[in-house]
C-alpha positions in Angstrom: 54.2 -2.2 -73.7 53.2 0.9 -70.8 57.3 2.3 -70.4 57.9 1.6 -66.7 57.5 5.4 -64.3 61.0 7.1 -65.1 60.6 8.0 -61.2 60.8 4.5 -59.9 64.6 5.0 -61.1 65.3 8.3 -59.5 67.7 9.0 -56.9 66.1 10.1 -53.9 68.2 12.0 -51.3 67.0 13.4 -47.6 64.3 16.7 -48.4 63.4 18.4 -45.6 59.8 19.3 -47.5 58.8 16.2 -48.0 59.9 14.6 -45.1 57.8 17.5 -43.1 55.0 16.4 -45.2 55.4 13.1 -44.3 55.5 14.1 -40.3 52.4 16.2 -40.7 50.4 12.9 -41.2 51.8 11.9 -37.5 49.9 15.3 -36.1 46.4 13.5 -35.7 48.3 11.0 -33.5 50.5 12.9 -31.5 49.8 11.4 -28.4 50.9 7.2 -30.0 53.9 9.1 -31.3 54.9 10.2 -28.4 54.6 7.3 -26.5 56.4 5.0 -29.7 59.1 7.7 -29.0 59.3 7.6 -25.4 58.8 4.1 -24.6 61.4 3.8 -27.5 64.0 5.8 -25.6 63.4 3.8 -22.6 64.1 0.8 -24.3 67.9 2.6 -25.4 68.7 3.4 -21.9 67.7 -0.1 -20.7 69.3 -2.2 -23.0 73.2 -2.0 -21.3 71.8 -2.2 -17.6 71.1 -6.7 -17.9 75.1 -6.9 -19.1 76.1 -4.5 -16.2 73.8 -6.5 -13.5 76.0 -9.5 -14.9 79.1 -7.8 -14.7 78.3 -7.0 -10.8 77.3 -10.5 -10.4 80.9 -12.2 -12.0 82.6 -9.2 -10.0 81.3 -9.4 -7.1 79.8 -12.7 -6.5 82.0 -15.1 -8.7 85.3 -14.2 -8.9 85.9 -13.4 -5.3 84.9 -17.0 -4.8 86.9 -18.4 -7.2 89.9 -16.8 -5.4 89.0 -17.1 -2.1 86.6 -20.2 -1.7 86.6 -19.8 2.0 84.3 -16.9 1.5 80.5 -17.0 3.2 78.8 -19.3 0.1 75.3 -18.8 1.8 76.1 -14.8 1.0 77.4 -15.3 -2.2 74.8 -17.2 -3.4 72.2 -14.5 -1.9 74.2 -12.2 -4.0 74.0 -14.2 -7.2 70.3 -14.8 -6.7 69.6 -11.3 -6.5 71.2 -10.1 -9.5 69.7 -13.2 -11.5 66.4 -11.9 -10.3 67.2 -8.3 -11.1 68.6 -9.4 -14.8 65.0 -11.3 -15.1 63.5 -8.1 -14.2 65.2 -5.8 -16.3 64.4 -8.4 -19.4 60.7 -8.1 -17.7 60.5 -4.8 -18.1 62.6 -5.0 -21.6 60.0 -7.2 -22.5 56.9 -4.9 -21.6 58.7 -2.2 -23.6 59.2 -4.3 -26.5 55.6 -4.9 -26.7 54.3 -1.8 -26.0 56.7 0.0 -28.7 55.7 -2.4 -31.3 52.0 -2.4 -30.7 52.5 1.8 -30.7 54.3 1.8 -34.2 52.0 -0.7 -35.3 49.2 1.4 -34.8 50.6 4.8 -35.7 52.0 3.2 -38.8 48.7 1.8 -40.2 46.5 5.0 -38.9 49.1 6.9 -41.3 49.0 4.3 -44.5 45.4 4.5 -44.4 45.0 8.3 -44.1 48.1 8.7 -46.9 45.9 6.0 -49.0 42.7 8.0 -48.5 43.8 11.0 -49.5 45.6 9.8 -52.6 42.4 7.9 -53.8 40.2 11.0 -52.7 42.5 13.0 -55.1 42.4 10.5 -58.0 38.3 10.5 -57.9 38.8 14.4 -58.1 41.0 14.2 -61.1 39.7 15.1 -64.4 39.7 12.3 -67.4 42.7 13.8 -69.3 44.6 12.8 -66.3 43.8 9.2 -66.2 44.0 9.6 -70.1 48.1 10.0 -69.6 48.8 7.8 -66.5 48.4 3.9 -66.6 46.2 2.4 -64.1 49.0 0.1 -63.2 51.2 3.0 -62.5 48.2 4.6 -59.9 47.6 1.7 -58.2 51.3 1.2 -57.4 51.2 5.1 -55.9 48.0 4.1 -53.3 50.3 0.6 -53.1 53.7 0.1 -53.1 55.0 3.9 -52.9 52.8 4.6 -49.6 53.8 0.7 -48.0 57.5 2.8 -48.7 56.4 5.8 -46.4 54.9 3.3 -44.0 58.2 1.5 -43.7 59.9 4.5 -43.2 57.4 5.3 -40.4 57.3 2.3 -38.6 60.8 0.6 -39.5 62.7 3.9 -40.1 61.7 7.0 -38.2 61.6 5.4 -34.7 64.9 3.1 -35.3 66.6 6.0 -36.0 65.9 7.7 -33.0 67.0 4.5 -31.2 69.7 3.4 -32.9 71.5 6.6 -32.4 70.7 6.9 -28.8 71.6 3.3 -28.3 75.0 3.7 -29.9 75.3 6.9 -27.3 74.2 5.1 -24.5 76.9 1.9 -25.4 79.6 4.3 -25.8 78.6 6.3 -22.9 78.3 3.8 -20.5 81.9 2.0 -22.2 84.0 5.2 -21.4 83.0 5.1 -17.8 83.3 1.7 -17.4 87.1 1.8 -18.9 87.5 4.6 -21.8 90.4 2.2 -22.3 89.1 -0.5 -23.7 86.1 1.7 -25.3 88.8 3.6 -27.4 89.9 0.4 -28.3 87.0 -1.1 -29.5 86.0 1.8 -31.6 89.1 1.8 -33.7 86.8 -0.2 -36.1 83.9 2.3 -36.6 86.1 3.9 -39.0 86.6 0.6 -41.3 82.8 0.1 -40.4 81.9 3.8 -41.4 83.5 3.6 -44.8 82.6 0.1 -45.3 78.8 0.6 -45.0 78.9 3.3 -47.2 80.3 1.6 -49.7 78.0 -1.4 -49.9 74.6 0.7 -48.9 75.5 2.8 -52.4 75.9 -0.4 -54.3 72.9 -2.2 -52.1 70.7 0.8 -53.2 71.6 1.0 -57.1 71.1 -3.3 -56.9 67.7 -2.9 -55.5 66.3 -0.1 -58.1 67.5 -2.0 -60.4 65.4 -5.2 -58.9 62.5 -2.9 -58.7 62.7 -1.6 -62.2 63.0 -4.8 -64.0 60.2 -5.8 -61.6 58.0 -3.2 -62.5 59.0 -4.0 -66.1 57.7 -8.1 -65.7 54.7 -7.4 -63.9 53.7 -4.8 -66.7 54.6 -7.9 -69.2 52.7 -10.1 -67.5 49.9 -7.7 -67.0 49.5 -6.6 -70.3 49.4 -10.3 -71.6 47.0 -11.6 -69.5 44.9 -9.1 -70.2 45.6 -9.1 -73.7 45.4 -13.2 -74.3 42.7 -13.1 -76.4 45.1 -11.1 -79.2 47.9 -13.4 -78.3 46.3 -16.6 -79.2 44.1 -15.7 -81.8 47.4 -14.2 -83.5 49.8 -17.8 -82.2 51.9 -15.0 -80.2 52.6 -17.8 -77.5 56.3 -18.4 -78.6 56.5 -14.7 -79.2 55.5 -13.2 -75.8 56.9 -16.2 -73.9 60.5 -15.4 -75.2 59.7 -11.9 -74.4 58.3 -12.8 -70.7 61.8 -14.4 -70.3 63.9 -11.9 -71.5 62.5 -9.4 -68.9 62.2 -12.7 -66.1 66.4 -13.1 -67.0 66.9 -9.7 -66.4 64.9 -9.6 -63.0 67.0 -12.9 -62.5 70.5 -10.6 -62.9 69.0 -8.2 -61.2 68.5 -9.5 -58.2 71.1 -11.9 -58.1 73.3 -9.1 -58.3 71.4 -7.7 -54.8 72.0 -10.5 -53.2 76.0 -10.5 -54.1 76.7 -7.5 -52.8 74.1 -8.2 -49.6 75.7 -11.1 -49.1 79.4 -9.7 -48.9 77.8 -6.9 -46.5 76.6 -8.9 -44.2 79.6 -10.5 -43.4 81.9 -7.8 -43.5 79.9 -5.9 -40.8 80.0 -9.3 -38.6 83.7 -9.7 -39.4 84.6 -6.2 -37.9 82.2 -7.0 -35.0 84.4 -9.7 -34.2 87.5 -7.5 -35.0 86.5 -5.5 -32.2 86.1 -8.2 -29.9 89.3 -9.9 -30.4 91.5 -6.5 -29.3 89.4 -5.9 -26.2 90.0 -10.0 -25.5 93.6 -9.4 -26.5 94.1 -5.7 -24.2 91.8 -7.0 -21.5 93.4 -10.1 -21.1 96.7 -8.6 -20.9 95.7 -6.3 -18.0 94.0 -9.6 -16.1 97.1 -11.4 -16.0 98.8 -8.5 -14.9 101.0 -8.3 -17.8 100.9 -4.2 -18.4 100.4 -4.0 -14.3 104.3 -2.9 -14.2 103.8 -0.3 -17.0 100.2 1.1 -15.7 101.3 1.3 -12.6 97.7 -0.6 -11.2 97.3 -4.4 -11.1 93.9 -5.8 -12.2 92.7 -2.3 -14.0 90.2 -4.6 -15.7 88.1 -7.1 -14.2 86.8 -10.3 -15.8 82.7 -8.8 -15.3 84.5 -5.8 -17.0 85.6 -7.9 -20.4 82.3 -10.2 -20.1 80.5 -6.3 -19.9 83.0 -5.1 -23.1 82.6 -8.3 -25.1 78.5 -7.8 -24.8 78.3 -4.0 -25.5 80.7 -4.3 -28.4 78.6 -6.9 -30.1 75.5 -4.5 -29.6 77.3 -1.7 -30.5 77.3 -3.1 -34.0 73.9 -3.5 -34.2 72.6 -0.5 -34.0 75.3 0.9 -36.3 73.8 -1.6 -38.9 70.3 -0.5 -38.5 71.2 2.7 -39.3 72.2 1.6 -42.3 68.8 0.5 -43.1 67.3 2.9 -41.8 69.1 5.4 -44.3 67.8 3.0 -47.3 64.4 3.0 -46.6 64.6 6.5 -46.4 66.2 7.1 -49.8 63.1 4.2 -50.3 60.6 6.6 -48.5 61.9 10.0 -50.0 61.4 8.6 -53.7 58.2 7.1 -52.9 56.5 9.9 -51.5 57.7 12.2 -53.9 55.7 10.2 -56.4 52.8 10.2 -54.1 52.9 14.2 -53.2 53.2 14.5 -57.0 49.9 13.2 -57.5 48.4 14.9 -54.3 50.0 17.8 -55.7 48.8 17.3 -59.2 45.9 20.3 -60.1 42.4 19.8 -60.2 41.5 21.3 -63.6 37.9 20.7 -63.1 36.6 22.0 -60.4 33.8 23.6 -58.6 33.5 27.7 -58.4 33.2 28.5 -55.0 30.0 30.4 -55.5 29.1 27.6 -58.2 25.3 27.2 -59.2 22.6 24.9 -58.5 19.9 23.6 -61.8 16.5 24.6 -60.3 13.2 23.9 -62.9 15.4 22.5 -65.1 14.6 22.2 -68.8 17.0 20.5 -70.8 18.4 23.0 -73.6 21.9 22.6 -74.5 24.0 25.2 -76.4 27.0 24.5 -78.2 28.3 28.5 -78.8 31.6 28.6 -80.6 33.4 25.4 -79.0 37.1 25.1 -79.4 38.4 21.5 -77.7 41.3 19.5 -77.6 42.5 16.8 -75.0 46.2 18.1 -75.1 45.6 20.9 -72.5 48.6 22.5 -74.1 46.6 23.4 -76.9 46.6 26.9 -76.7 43.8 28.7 -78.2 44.7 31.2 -80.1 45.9 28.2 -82.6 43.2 27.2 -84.7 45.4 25.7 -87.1 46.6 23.2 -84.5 46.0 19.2 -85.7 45.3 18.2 -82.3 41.9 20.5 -82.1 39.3 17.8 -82.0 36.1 19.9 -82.1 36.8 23.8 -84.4 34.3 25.9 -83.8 31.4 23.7 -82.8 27.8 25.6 -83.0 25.3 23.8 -82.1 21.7 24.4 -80.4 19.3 21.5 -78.1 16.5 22.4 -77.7 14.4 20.6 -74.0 12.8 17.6 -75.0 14.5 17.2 -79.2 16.7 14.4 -80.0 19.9 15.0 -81.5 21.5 12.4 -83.0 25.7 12.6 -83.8 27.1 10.8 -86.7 30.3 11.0 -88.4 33.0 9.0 -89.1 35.5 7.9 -86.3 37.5 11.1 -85.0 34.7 13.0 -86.1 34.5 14.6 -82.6 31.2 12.8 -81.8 32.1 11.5 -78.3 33.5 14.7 -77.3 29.9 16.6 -77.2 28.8 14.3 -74.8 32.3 14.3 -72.5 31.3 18.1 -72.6 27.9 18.1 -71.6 28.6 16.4 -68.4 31.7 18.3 -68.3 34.5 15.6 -68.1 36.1 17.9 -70.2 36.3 21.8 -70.1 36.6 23.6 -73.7 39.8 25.5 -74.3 37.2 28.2 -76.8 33.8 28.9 -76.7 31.1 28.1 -74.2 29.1 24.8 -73.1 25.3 25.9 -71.5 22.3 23.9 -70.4 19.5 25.9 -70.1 21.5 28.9 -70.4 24.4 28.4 -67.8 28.2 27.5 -68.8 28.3 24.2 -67.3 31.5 25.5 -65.5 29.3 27.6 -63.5 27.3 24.4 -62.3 28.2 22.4 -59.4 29.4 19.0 -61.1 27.6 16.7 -58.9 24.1 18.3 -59.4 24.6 19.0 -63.2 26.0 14.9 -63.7 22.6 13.8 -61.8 20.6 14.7 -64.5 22.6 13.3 -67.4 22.3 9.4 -67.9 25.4 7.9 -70.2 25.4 4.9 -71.8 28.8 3.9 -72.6 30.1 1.5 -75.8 32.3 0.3 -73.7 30.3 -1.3 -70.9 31.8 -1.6 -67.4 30.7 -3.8 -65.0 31.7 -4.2 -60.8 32.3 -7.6 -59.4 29.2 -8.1 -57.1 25.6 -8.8 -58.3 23.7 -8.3 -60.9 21.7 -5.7 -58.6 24.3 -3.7 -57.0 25.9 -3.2 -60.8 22.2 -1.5 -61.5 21.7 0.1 -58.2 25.5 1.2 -57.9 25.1 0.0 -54.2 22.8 3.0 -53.7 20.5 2.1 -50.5 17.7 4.5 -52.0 16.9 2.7 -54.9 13.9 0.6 -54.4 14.2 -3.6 -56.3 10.8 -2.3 -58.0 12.4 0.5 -60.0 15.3 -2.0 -61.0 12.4 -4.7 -62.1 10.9 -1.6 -63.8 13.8 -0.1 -66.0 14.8 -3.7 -67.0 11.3 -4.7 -68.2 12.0 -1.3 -70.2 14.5 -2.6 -72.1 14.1 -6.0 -72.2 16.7 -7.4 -69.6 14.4 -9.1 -66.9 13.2 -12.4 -68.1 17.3 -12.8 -69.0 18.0 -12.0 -65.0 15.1 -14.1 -63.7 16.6 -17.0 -65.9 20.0 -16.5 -64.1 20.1 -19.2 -61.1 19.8 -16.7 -58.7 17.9 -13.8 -60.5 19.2 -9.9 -59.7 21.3 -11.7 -57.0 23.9 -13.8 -59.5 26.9 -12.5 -58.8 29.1 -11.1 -62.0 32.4 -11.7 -62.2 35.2 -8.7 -63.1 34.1 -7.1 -65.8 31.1 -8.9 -66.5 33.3 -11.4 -68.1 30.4 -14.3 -68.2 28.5 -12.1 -70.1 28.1 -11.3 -73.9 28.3 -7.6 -75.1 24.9 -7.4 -76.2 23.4 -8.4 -72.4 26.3 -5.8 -70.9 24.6 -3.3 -73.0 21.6 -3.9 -71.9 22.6 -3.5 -68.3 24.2 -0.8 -69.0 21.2 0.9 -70.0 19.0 -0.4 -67.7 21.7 1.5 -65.0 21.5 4.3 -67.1 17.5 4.3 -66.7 17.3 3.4 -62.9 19.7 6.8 -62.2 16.7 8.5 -63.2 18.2 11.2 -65.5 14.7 12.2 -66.3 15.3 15.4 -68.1 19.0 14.6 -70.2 19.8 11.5 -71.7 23.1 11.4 -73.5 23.5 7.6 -75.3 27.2 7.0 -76.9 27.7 4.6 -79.5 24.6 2.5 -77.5 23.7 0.0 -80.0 27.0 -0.2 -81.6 27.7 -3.5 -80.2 24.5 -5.7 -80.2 22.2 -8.2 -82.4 19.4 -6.4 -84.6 16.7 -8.6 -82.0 18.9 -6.8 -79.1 18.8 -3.4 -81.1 15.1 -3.7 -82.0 14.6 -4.0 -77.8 16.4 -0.7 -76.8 14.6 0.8 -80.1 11.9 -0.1 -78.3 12.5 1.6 -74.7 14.4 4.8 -76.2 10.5 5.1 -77.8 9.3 5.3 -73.9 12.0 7.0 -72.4 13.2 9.4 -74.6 9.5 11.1 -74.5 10.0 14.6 -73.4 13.5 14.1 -72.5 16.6 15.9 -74.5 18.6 13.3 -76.1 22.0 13.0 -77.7 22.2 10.0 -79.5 25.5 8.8 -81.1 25.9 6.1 -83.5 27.2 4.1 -86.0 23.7 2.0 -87.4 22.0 5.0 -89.0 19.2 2.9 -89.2 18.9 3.8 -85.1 18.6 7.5 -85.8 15.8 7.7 -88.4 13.5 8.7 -85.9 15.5 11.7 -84.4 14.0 14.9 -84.5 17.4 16.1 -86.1 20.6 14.3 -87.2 24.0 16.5 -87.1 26.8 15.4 -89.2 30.0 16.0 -88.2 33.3 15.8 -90.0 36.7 16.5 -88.9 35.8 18.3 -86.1 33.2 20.4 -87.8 29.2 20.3 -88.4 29.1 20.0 -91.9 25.5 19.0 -92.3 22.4 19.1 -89.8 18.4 18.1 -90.7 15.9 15.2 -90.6 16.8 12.0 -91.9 14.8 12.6 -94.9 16.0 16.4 -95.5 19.6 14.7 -95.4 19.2 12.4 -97.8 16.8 14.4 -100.5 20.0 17.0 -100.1 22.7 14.4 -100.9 25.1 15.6 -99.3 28.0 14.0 -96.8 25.2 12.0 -94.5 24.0 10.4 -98.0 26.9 9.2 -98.8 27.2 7.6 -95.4 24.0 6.4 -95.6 24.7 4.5 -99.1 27.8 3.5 -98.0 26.5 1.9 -95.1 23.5 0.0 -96.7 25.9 -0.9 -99.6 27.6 -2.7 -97.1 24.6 -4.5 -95.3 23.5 -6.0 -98.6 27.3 -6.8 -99.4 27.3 -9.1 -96.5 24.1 -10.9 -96.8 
């Protein structure tokens, strides 16, 4: 099973860097940020002006009349419909901002994940092979997923509530030390309690939830790699097996997040407790100062009015809340920190194979490769000066192409066959030695133009979901449907196509999964043909999987298109490879023999007694 990322598990504090890094995405949209910001400000210094209309109103308006009913009614209930049409206003206006702050952050937030997602799969189609050759797909696609969703959160949920919540909790304090500083000292002798207890659950909230996320990580690679893998598992009756391995990791998701929602669930309340711990002493201290009860000792009767405790009893409820958001906001920034330090790694990560910046164009191209003294292993940290290294895959590799020969590659399996081809396109660069067509190091060639000119057929077939036509057209616009009839009359794929229900059009499900190897081949090679890599063919392992009827049909259309090109053929039927101008043995790395197919065999060397082997074999089995 793929080991879950050791960096999901990391501990993540603020960095300055990275959060910079994750600003400078905001820098194209300066202007929505601003206005998130300001219209988010506003919203701060609105929110305590509704409970202080209301205060005016019970001041002014109510308790005056419930003292003195002999008052002017028609005035006080001017009064009162004033303030209720000023409160409506104010939550008007709250309203307005609301929406326009949300809509704002929205926006900015979604304009960032989709330029942080572009660049991180911009980067990944830069990457070289070896890259992709140590990192599970299922690890990349939770960078360009979950980890930038993370940063977006932190954006949208996070970097804007922070600004808020602080200025809110400044604006409630504020405007609660000059209504009564009293009363406001009083209600904050729980911040302290509320300080120290939010710490305390956030640390344990945080270590519960990467704990969820591991073991998370660790059932959807379970499931993943099953489902993928069910073929194995049944043919094998690994049901039992992988089922009581699927609920070991499903138990441990189930503790996992049970123990989340434990220590959620007592940090909820606490925080609400102490909210209405701080309520109950202003009731208590405001209460006492109504009924005059500390008038004697403070020297001033009615100090607090009841639209002053109504006023308190509001602001210290939304006191609390902001304090709480802060909270969160500090997790998804631990969240946000981890995640785009994953993300920046791969941004980060360098691109091995690149372009020289004066790199070279193939004009009148001819088609002669040289192999001149090739060291290669896929472990970069081969170093070359090693020769005696076990990881070296090709030692030493000389080896000339001629424009227009075909070269066929056989060996046994390690033999280093499929790394000449990687090379030739340069998926690959050599850690010794020199890779030329037509005279050029390949890492002197822009990739793009050198890769147009080589067509690969792959053992390994893989197919888009879409149709039949846009897997052989690769959704390239410039290919016309009669060079697609053309290249699959070549090798004997059209009259299967038309017999489809819907001809090119069928659609072909991931993977071509409702097709048999031998017709995915064919595709494949068809694809390979409409590209139009009319002056290199490289072919790997092509044949390797198909019928002898299916083999006798690309025998066939390697005859016509082969014809003045230089091919590399690779594979396993030497029966394929009789007709190559020359066959090169390789063995451990090494050329060991190289001829025709009858020079090979009159010598009786290492290809003979493949060749032998190999027919021994066929007549074994029939």
């Amino acid at each position: 099973m793929t080991a879950p990322d050791p960096l999901d598990a990391a501990k993540k504090g603020f960095d300055v860097h990275l959060t910079r890094r994750i600003l400078s995405y905001l820098r194209p949209y300066k202007a929505l940020a601003l206005t998130a910001v300001v219209v988010a400000l506003l919203l701060a210094v609105l929110s305590p002006l509704p409970t202080l209309v209301l205060r005016h109103a019970i001041d002014a308006f109510l308790s005056p009349f419930e003292r003195n009913p002999g008052l002017n009614a028609e005035t006080l209930y001017r009064g009162l419909t004033l303030a209720a049409l000023g409160y409506m206003g104010l939550r008007v206006i709250e309203f307005v901002l609301n929406y326009v702050s949300t809509l704002a952050i929205g926006y900015l937030g979604q304009n960032v994940l989709r330029d942080i997602r572009s660049d991180v799969f911009g980067k990944l189609q830069r990457l070289q092979l070896a890259y992709f050759d140590q990192n599970p797909v299922g690890r990349l696609i939770t960078r360009v997923t979950s980890d930038v969703d993370a940063i977006n959160q932190f954006i949208t949920g996070g970097l804007v509530s922070m600004i808020t919540s602080s200025l809110l909790i400044l604006v409630y304090a504020g405007f609660m030390l000059r209504l009564n500083w009293k009363l406001a000292l009083i209600s904050f002798t729980v911040l302290p309690v509320l300080f120290f207890a939010t710490n305390f659950f956030r640390a344990r909230l945080r270590d519960a939830f990467r704990a969820t996320r591991i073991q998370q990580a660790i059932v959807n690679t379970r499931l993943n790699e099953n489902i993928t893998g069910m073929l194995t598992v049944q043919l094998f009756r690994r049901e039992a097996r992988t089922a009581l391995d699927f609920d070991h990791a499903n138990r441990n998701l189930l503790t996992a997040t049970v123990n989340s929602v434990y220590w959620f669930s007592l940090f909820m309340p606490t925080v609400a407790v102490l909210g209405q711990v701080a309520v109950a002493l202003v009731l208590y201290f405001a209460a006492r100062q109504i009924l005059g009860q500390d008038a004697v000792a403070s020297g001033v009767a009615g100090a607090v009015t009841v639209g002053t405790l109504f006023a308190f009893v509001q602001w210290t409820q939304q006191l609390f809340q902001p304090i709480q958001d802060l909270a969160d906001v500090f997790n998804n920034l631990q969240a946000a920190m981890a995640s785009s330090e994953r993300i920046f790694t791969v941004l980060d990560t360098e691109e091995e194979i690149t372009d020289k910046p004066d790199a070279r164009r193939l004009e009148h191209f001819e088609g002669r490769v040289d192999f001149e003294g090739v060291w290669f292993a896929y472990d970069q940290t081969v170093k070359a000066d090693t020769p005696d290294d076990d990881r070296w895959i090709l030692r030493g590799i000389d080896l000339h192409i001629q424009p227009g020969e075909s070269v066929a590659l056989v060996g046994a399996t390690g033999a280093g066959k499929t790394s000449v081809t990687a090379l030739v396109s340069r998926f690959y660069d050599v850690q010794r030695g020199a890779v030329k067509v037509d005279g050029i190091d390949v890492r002197d060639l822009a990739q793009h133009d050198l890769r147009k000119h080589v067509g690969v057929v792959l053992q390994d077939v893989f197919l888009f979901a879409g149709t039949i036509e846009s897997n052989l057209t690769l959704n390239n616009p410039d290919i016309p449907h009669e060079r697609v009839v053309e290249a699959c009359r070549y090798v004997g794929v059209h009259d299967y196509i038309l017999s489809l229900p819907d001809g090119y059009d069928t659609e072909v499900r991931e993977r071509g999964a409702t097709l048999s190897t031998g017709q995915k081949q064919l595709l494949a090679f068809a694809r390979a043909l409409i590209q139009n890599p009319d002056i290199l063919l490289v072919l790997d392992e092509a044949t390797a999987n198909v019928d002898t009827e299916t083999e006798m049909r690309i025998q066939q259309a390697l005859e016509k298109v082969m014809l003045g090109r230089t091919s590399i053929i690779i594979a396993h039927r030497l029966s394929t490879i009789e007709h190559c101008d020359r066959i090169v043995v390789m063995r451990r790395g090494r050329i060991v023999e190289q001829g025709s197919h009858r020079d090979l065999l009159e010598k009786g060397g290492y290809y003979a007694r493949l060749h032998r082997l190999q027919y021994a074999q066929a007549e074994a089995a029939d």
